[in-house]
N, C-alpha and C positions, 0 to 999 in steps of 0.2 A: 797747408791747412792744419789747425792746431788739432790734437788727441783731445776726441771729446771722453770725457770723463762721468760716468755714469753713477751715481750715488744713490743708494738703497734710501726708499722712500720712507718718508715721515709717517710716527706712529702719532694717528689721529685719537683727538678727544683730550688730551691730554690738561687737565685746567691749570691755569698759571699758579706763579709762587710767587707773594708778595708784589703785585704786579708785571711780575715777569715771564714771557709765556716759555713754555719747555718744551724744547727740542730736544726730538731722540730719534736715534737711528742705530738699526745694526752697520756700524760700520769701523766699531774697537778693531784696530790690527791689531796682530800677534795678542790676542787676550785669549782668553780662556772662562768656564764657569766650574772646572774640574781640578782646578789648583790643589788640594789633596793627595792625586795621582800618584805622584812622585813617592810617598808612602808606600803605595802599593806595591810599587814598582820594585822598594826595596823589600819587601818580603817576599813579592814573585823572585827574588834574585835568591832570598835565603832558601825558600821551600823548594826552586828548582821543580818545578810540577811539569813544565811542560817538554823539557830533554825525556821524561821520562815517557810522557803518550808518545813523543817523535817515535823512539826507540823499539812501538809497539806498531807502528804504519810504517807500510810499502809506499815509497813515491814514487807512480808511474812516470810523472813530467821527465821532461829530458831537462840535466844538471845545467848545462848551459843556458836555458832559457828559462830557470825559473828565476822570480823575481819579489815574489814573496813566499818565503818556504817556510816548513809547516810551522817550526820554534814560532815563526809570526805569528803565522794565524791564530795559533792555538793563545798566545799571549795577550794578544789584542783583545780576540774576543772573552777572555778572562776579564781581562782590564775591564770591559764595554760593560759585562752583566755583572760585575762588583759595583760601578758606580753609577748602576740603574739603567744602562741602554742595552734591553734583554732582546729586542727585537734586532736583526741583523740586518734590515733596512737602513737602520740608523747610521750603519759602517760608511754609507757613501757621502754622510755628511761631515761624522766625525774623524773620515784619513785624511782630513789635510788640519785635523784640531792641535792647534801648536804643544798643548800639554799632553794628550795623548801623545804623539811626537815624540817627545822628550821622554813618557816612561818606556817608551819601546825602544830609547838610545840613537834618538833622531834630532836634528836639528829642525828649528821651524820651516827653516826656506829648503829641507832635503826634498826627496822624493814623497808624494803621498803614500797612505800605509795602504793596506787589502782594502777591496770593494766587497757589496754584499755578496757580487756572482762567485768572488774568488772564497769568500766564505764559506758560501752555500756551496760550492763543489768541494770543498776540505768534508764538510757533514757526511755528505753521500762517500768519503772515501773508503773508509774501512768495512771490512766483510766481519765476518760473525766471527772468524778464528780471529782479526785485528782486535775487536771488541774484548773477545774474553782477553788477550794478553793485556789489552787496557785494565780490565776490569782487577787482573792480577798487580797490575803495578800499581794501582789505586791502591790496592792494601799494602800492598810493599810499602809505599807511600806513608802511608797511616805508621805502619810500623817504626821506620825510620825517623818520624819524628818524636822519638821515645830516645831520651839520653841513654840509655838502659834500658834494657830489657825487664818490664815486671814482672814479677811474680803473679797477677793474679788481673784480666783483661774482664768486664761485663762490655758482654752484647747487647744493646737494644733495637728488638727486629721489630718491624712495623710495615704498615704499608699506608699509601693514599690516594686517594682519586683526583683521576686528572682529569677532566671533560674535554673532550674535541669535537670541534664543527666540521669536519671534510670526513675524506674519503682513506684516512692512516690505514696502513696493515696492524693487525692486532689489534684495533680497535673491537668493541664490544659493549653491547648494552646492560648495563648493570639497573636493576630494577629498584635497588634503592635508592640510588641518586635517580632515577628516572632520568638517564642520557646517555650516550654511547661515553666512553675514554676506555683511557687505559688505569693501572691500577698498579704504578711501582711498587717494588719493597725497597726498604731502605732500611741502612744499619748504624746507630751510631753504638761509639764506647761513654761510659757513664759521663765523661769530662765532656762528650760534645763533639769531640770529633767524627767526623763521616766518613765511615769504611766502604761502603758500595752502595750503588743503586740500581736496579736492575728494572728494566720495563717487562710490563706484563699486562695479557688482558686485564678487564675490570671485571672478574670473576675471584672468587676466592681459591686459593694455590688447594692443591691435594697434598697429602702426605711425600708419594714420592716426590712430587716437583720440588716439595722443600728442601726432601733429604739431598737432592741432587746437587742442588745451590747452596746447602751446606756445606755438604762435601768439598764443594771448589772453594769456599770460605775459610773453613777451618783448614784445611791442607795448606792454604797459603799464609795463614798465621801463624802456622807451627813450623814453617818450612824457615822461618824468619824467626822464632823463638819455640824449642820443641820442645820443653819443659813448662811453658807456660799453662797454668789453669786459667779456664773461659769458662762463663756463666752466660748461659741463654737467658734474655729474659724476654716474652712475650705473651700476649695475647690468646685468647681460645683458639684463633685461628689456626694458631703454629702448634695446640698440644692434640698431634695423633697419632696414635700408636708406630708409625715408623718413624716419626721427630722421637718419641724416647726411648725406641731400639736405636737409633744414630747416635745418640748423647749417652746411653750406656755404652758403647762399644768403643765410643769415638773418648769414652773417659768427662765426660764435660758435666758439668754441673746446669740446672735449670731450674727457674721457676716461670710457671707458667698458667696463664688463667686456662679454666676448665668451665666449658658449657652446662649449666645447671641442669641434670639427668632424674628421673623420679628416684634410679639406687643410689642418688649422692644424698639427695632431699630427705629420704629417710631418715637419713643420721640426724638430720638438725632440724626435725618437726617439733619437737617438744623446746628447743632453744627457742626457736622463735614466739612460740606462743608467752614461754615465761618473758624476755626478752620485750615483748610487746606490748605484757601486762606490766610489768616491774615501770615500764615508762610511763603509762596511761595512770598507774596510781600514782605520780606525782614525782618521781624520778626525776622529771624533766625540768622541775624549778628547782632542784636542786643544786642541779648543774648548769642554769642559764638558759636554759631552752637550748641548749645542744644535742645531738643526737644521743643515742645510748649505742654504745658497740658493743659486743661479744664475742668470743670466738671459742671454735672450737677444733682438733684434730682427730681426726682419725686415720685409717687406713681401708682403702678399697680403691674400686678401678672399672672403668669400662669394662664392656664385656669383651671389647675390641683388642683389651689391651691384652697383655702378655703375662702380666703378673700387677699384684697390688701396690699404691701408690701413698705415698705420705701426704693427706690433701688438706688442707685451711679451709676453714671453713669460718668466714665474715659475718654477723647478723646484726646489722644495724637497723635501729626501731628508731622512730620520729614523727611530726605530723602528719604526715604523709603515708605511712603504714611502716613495713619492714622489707626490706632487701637484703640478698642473701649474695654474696658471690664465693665462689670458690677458687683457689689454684693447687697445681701439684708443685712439688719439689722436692729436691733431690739433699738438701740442708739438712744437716743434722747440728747437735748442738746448741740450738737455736729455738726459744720458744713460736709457739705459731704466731703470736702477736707481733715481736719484733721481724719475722721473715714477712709478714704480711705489709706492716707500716714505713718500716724501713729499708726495705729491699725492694719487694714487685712494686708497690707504690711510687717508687725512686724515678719506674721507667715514665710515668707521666712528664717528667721532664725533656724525653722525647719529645712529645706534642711539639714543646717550644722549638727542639731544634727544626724538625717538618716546618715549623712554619716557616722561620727565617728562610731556611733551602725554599722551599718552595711559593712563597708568597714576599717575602722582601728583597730574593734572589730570582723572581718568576718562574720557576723550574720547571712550572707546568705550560713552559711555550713550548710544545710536543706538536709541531703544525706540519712538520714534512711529510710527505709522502709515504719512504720506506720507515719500517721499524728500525733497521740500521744508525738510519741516520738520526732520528730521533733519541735512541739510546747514546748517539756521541752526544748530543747536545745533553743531554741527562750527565755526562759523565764533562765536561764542557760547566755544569754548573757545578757540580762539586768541586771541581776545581778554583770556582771562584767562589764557594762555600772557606773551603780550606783559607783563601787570601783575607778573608771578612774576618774566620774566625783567630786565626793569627795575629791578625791587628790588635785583637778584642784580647786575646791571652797577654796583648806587653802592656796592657792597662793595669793601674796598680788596685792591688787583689780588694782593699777595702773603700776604694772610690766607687762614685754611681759607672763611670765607665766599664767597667768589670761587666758589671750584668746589662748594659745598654742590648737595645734590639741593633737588628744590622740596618736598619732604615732610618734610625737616629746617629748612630754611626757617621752611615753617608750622609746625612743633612748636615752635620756639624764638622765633618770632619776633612771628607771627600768634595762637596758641594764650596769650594771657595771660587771668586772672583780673581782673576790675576792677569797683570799685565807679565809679557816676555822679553825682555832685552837683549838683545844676542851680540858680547862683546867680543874682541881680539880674543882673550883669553878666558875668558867666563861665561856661565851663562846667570841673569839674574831676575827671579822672579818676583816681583813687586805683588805683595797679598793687602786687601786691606788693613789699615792698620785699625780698627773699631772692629777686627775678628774677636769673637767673646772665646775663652780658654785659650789665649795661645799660648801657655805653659805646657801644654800636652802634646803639642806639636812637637817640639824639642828632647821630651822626657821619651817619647816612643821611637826618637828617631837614637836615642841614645841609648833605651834598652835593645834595638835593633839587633844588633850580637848575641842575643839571647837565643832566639831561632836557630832550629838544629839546622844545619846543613843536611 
């Protein structure tokens, strides 16, 4: 009796072409829709990111019967959430995808790669001491990709909300967002790179909790360059009185926004009003209908604080009325205007990287159970932050490429069609030829070298 042969059924609806009707079916062998990969694959090889988490996990399995060990899983699921499959369901469809395959140094017809279950128990593996030495090699990480050692690192600390549906540990309802999450902090350096990410209720951190995770921050960057000067830069949340006893002792420089208080207001009642008037008489066609700014310095300080502060003070008038914001800092040499516009202002370019990390890399699928594990997946997407942003650094500096988002990235870049050929001696991937840019294909695979090991 012959082998009946079962063939994935016809997509309906389809209207013909030129009288001709169109058939489709999933039934492309050895193809792929992630033709891209192979890319990534070679800069997961340059950055080396995941020898480094191995190096920080205990593997309870016995040596003999593992069969996808952790270097996989960790890679894989890198690979998965760079080219948009952030959910780890996705795993059971994607380990037998010939192009995955291939970037994990597999042939099409090998063995399939992990499953979700195998995934999901790699998450739940590490304990809170695996975590921190994660959290240390992360920076190491960061650091090492520095030809050299700089002279002079800015921090930009932040944090964001994550909303969650279930039942997480550390979960918390924050009444601004009106809904339970959590509320990481995240750290880039001015270029974009992501130093840590750490989970936290959706509550705002206290003074000590910052100084704490400072402390483990800065010790690991200086443990790795101990002459370097750092610059904090953040938000009101981060400027209280034990963040600038930490940063004086610890020698670091800062700027940092400061909560508008009635002793700071004082200084700058009479700015505003002149400020508001100078605009309202006609100022304002003078300049286009753009805002009027002004600024002002002085010195003073919480009553909280320990001693007086060097503080900026902003007063910008317009339709709308006038706003005032303030920061402290520690900058000398520098008028208030240029530490205002060209420095703290700088860190809004933050925002963009949170988004990428967290909205075109989904960083906020925080669905499991333990806080544990949730934090690997946090550290799990920075890792394929790093892969996204790597790519984006061997684009040439005055091309749109340069500044592309990571989700235009993956559509033009990662998102290819391709068949697999699997010869004696080769292996050969057949790409559309009607791909638009494939000059850059080539040009990134040749600056490739460029990536610090």
């Amino acid at each position: 009796m012959p082998v009946k042969v079962e063939s994935s059924p016809l997509l309906p609806g389809l209207s013909p072409v030129c009288g001709r009707a169109i058939v489709a079916r999933f039934d492309g062998a050895c193809m792929s829709s992630d033709g891209g990969l192979l890319m990534l694959r070679e800069v997961d090889r340059r950055l080396g990111i995941a020898p480094r988490l191995v190096a920080c996990i205990v593997d309870p399995r016995a040596t003999n019967r593992v069969v996808h060990g952790l270097d996989e899983i960790i890679r894989t699921r890198m690979l998965m959430i760079a080219a948009g499959y952030e959910d780890g369901n996705d795993a059971d469809h994607l380990r037998g995808d010939p192009m995955l395959k291939l970037a994990m140094g597999r042939l099409p017809d090998d063995a399939d790669l992990c499953s979700q279950p195998t995934i999901s128990r790699f998450e739940n593996l590490p304990d809170a001491r695996a975590l921190l030495r994660i959290g240390r090699a992360m920076v190491d990480h960061y650091c090492h990709s520095f030809r050299q050692a700089p002279a002079r690192v800015v921090l930009d600390i932040d944090d964001t909300f994550d909303a969650v549906h279930g039942g997480q540990q550390m979960r918390l309802f924050n009444a601004h967002h009106d809904e339970y999450g959590f509320q990481p902090i995240v750290v880039f350096d001015e270029a974009g790179r992501m130093i840590a990410a750490v989970l936290r209720p959706a509550c705002r951190p206290t003074g000590r909790q910052i100084v704490r995770w400072l402390h483990r921050l800065v010790t690991a960057i200086r443990g790795n360059w101990p002459r370097v000067e750092i610059m904090l830069r953040a938000d009101s949340h981060y400027c209280t009185p034990e963040v600038l006893r930490f940063c004086r002792a610890r020698r670091l420089d800062y700027t940092l926004g400061v909560a508008p208080t009635s002793t700071l207001r004082k200084h700058i009642l009479a700015l505003e009003e002149s400020t508001a008037a100078r605009f309202s008489s006609g100022a304002a066609a003078n300049m286009g209908g753009k805002k009027l700014r002004r600024f002002k310095e002085f010195y003073d300080g919480a009553r909280s604080w320990d001693r007086v502060e060097r503080i900026i003070a902003r007063v910008e008038a317009g339709p709308q009325g006038t706003d005032t914001r303030f920061i402290v800092t520690s900058l000398g040499g520098l008028s208030g205007r240029t530490i205002y516009q060209d420095i703290y202002c700088a860190r809004g370019q933050a925002e963009n990287h949170i988004k990428a990390w967290k909205t075109h890399l989904a960083a906020d699928r925080t669905s499991c159970c333990r806080a544990t594990a949730n934090q690997m997946r946090l550290f799990l997407h920075v890792g394929a932050y790093w892969l996204m942003w790597s790519l984006r650094t061997l684009m040439p500096r005055r091309s749109r490429w340069r500044g592309a988002q990571f989700d235009t990235i993956r559509l033009r870049l990662l998102k290819l069609a391709v068949r697999i050929e699997v010869l004696k001696t080769q292996v050969r991937l057949h790409l559309p030829k009607a791909t638009p840019d494939q000059a850059i294909f080539a040009l990134l695979l040749t600056r490739m070298p460029r990536l610090s090991i």
